[in-house]
C-alpha positions in Angstrom: -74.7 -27.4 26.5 -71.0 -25.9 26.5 -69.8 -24.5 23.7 -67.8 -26.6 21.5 -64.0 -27.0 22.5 -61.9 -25.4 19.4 -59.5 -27.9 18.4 -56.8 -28.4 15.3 -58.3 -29.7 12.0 -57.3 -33.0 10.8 -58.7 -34.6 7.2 -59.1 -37.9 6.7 -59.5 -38.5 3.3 -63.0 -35.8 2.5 -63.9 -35.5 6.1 -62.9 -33.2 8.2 -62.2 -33.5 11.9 -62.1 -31.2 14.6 -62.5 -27.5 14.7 -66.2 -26.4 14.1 -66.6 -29.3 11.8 -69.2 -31.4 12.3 -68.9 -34.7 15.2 -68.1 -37.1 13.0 -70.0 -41.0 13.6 -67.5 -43.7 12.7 -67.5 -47.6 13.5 -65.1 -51.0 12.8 -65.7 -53.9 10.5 -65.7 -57.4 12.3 -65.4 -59.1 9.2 -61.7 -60.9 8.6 -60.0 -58.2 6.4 -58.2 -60.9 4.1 -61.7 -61.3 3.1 -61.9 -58.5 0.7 -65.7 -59.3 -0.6 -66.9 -59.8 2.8 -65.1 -56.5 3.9 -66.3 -54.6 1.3 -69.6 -55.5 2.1 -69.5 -54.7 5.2 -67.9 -51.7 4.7 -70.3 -49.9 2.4 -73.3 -51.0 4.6 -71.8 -49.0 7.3 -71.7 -46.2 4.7 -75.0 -46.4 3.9 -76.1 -46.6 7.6 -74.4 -43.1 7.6 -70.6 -44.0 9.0 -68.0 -41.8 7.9 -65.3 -43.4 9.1 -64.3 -46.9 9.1 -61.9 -48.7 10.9 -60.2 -52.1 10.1 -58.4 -54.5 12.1 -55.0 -54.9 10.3 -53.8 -58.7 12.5 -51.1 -59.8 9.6 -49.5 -59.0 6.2 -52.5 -61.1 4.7 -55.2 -58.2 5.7 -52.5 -55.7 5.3 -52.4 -56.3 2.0 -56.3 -57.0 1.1 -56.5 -53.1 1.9 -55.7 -51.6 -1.8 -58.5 -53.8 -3.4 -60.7 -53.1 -0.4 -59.7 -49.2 -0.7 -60.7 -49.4 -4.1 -64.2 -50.8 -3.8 -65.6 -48.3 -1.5 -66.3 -45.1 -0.7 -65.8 -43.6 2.5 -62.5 -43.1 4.3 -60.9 -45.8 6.1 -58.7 -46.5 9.0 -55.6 -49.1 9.9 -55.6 -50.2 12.8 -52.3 -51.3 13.4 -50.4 -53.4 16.7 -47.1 -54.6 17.3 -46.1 -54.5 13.7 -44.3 -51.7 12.2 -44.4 -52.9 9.0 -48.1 -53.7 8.9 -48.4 -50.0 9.4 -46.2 -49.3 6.2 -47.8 -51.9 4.2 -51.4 -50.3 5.0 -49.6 -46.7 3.9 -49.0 -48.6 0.6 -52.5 -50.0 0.3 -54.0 -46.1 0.3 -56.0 -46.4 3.6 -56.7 -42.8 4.6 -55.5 -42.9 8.4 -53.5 -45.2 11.1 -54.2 -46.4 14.9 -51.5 -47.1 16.8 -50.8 -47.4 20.2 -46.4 -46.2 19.6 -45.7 -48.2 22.4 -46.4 -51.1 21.0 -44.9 -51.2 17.5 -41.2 -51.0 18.4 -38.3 -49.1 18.9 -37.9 -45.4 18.4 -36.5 -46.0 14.8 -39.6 -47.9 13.7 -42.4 -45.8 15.1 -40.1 -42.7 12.8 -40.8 -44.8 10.0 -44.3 -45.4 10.3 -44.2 -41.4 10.8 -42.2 -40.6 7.9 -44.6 -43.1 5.6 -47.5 -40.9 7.3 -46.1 -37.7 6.5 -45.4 -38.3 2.9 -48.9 -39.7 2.2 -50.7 -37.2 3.8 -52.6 -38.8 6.3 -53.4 -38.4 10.0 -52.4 -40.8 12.9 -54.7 -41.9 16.1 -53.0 -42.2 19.3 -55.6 -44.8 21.0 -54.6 -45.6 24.2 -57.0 -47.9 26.3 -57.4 -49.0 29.8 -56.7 -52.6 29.2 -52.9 -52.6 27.2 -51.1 -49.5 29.4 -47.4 -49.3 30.1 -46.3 -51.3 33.0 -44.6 -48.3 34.3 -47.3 -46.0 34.0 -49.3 -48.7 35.7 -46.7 -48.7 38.7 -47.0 -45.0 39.2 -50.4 -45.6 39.8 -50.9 -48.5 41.9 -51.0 -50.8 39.1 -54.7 -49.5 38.5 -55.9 -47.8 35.2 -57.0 -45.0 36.3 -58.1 -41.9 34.3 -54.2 -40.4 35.4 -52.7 -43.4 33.9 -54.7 -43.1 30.7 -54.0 -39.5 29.9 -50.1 -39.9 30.9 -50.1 -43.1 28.5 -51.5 -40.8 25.6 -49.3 -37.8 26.2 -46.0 -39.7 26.2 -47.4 -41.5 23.3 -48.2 -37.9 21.7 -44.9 -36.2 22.4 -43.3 -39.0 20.6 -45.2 -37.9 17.8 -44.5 -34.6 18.2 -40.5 -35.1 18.9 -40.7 -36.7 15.5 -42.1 -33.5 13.9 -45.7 -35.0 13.4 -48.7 -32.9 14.0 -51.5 -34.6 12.2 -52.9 -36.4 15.3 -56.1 -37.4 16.8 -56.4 -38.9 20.2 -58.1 -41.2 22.5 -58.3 -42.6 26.0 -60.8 -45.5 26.5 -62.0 -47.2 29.4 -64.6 -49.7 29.8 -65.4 -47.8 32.9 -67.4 -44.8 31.6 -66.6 -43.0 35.3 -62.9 -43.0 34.6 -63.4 -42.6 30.7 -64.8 -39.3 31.0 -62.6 -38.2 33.3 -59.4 -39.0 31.6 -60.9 -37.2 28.2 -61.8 -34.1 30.8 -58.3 -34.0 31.7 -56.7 -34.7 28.3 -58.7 -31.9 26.7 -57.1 -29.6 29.6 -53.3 -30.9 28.1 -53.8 -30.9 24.2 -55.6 -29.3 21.2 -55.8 -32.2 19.2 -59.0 -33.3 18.1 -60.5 -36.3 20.4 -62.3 -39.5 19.7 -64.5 -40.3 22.0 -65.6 -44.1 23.0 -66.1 -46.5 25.8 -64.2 -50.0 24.9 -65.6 -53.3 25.0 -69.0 -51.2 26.5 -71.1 -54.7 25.8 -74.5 -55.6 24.1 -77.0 -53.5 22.9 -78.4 -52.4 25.5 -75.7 -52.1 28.3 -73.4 -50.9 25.8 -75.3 -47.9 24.5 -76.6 -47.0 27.6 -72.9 -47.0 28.8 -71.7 -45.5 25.9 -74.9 -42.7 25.9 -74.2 -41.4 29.5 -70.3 -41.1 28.9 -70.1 -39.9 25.5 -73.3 -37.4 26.2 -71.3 -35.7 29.5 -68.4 -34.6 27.4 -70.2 -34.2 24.4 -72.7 -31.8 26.4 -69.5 -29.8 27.8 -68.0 -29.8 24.1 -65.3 -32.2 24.5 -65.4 -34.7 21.3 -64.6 -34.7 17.5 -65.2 -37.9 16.7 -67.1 -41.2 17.9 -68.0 -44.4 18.0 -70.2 -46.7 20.1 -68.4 -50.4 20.6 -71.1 -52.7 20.7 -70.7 -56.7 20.9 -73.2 -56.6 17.8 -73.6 -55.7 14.3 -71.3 -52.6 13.5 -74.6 -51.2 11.6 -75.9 -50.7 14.8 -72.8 -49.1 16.4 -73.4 -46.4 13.6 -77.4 -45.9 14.6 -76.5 -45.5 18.4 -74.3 -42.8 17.4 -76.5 -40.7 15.5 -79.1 -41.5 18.4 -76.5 -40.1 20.8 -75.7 -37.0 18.8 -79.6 -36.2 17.6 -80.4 -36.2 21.6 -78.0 -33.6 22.1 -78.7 -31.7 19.4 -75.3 -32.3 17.2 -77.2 -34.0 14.7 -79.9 -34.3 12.4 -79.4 -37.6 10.5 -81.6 -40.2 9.3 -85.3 -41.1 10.6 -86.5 -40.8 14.1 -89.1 -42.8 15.3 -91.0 -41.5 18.2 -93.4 -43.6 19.5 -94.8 -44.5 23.0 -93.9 -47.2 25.4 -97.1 -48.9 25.5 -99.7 -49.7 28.3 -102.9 -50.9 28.1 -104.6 -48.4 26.6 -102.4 -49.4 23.4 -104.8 -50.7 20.8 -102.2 -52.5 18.4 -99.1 -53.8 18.6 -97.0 -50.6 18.3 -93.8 -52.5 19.2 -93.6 -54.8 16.4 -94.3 -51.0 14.2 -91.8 -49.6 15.3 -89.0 -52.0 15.2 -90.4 -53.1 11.7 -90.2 -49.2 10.6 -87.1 -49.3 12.0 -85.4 -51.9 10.2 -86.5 -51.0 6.8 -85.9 -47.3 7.0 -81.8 -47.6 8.6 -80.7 -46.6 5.4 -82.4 -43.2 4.7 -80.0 -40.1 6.0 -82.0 -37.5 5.5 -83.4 -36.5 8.5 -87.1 -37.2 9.2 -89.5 -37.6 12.4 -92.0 -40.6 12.7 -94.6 -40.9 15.5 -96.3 -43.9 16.0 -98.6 -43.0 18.9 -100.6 -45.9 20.2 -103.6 -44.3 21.8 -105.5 -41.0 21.7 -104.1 -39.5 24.9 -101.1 -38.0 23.9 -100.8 -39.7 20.6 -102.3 -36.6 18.6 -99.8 -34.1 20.1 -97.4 -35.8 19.2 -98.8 -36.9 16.2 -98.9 -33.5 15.1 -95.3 -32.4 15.9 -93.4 -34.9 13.7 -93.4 -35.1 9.7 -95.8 -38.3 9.6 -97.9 -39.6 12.5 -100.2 -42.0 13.8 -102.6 -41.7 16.7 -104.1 -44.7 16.8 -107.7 -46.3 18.2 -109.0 -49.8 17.9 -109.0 -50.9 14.7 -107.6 -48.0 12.8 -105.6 -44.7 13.4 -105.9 -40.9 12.2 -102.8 -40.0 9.8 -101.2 -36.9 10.4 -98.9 -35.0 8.2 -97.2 -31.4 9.4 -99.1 -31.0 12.2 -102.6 -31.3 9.9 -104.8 -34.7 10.0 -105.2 -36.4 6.7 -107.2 -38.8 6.6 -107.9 -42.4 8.7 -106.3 -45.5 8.3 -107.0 -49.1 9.1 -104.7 -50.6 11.3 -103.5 -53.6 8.3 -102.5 -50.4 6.6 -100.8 -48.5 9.3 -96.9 -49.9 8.0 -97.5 -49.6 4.2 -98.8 -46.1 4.6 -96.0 -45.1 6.8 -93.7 -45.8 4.2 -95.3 -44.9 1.4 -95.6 -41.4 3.0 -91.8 -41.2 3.9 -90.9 -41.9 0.6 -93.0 -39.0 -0.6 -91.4 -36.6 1.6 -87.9 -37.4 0.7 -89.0 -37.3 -3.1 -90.6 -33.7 -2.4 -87.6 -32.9 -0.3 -90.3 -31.2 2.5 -89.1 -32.1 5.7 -90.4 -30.1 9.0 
């Protein structure tokens, strides 16, 4: 691991970005914003699965103006994210959202992109230059065979940024996605070379669950292992909840985070005695919401399930039939395998009551 890459500090809202500050996890709603309950909702499960940053789509002056009630009911800061439409970006201003996304090439002339500025400036909030592979300049595109590459991306976000800066505006994050993750991390290499500003990091549109996170692990991991990155989020075609749990997984494997529970637990062969896969996604599901930060091993045999039994906060090491319970390293007793779930549980929730973690 690198050491982390200094950069300026931004706030959005209570958060901090940037600097020694810690990588912040953020994700989008996929709700329709006009819907304010639906948003809402959305919105605070993100927060609960431990985002710290939400983004939402602003298409029209219907969502643009849902933002103050939605701004209102929850918690965390949130982000515009703004196209074509000046005045969507002003009306969003207005409606107390704590940040904008634009791409200034794309919301007008000169004039208009100053006003959007101006608005910034006098509320206080920071602006994200997102530029991605898929809506570049035509002449940027020209100067480079009419292919995104990782050139084109960075020159896209630096004319984009002096803008910004020719303006007098400073409070700037940035970003360069690709749906390639070879060309994504090397335009954020190169953009990290040209600017102090904070970065969010991302592959766009990197696909399902699976695809998508392993896409988004290996990019995001390489620069986040050299100490290029501020800020990310994983873009999965799936619930943003889950956008929110690849992240922490991303940044708990490098060692940038301790959040929320850890399940580790084996891949299963046939020495498995239960079904440790349906466990495990069942522990899963029902423990997403707890952010402290707590390790689980559900081991389903007795080769290497006592070491790691023993290494985690709660374990399993199970037999036929039933299972020894460990608990900070010690054993504790045997279980039945009917049990093996409700015990789990019921010993997580002691632990976060007694606030002993390992």
């Amino acid at each position: 691991m690198a050491g982390r890459r200094r950069t300026r500090v931004i706030e959005l809202g209570d958060v901090r970005i940037g600097g020694d500050n810690p990588i912040v996890v953020q994700s989008m709603t996929n709700t329709h914003t006009r819907d304010v309950d639906a948003t809402t909702k959305q919105i605070n499960q993100l927060a609960d699965a431990g985002a710290r940053i939400v983004r939402i789509a602003v298409p029209d002056r219907e969502s643009a103006t849902a933002l103050k009630a939605i701004k209102k009911a929850v918690s965390v800061p949130l982000i515009a994210d703004i196209h074509f439409d000046y005045r969507l970006a002003l009306l969003a201003i207005k409606g107390g959202v704590d940040g904008l996304r634009i791409n200034p090439g794309n919301i007008g002339s000169k004039e208009r992109v100053g006003e959007v500025v101006k608005a910034a400036k006098g509320a206080g909030i920071p602006i994200r230059v997102g530029v991605n592979a898929g809506s570049l300049p035509q002449d940027i595109l020209e100067r480079h065979s009419f292919r995104p590459t990782a050139g084109a991306l960075v020159e896209a976000a630096l004319r984009n940024v002096h803008e910004l800066e020719d303006l007098g505006f400073h409070d700037i994050k940035v970003s360069v996605k690709s749906s390639n993750v070879l060309i994504m991390i090397d335009a954020y290499r190169q953009l990290s070379r040209a600017v102090d500003y904070p970065l969010h990091l991302g592959v766009t549109e990197a696909g399902t669950v699976l695809s998508g996170s392993i896409k988004s692990a290996i990019g995001m991991g390489i620069l986040l292992s050299r100490g290029i990155g501020d800020t990310i989020r994983v873009s999965l075609t799936d619930d943003p909840v889950i956008e929110v749990k690849a992240g922490y997984e991303i940044l708990r494997a490098l060692g940038l985070a301790q959040h929320g529970i850890e399940i580790i637990s084996c891949p299963t062969c046939a020495r498995a005695e239960f079904d440790v896969i349906g466990l495990v996604n069942s522990l899963e599901r029902k423990l997403i919401s707890v952010k402290e930060h707590l390790t689980i091993a559900v081991m389903g045999c007795v080769v290497n399930g006592p070491g790691e039994a023993r290494e985690a906060d709660i374990g399993i090491a199970c037999g036929r039939g039933s299972g020894m319970l460990f608990k900070h390293g010690k054993v504790v007793g045997k279980i039945k395998e009917t049990d093996y779930e409700k015990v789990l549980l019921a010993e997580v929730q002691g632990l976060l009551k007694e606030g002993k973690k390992s």
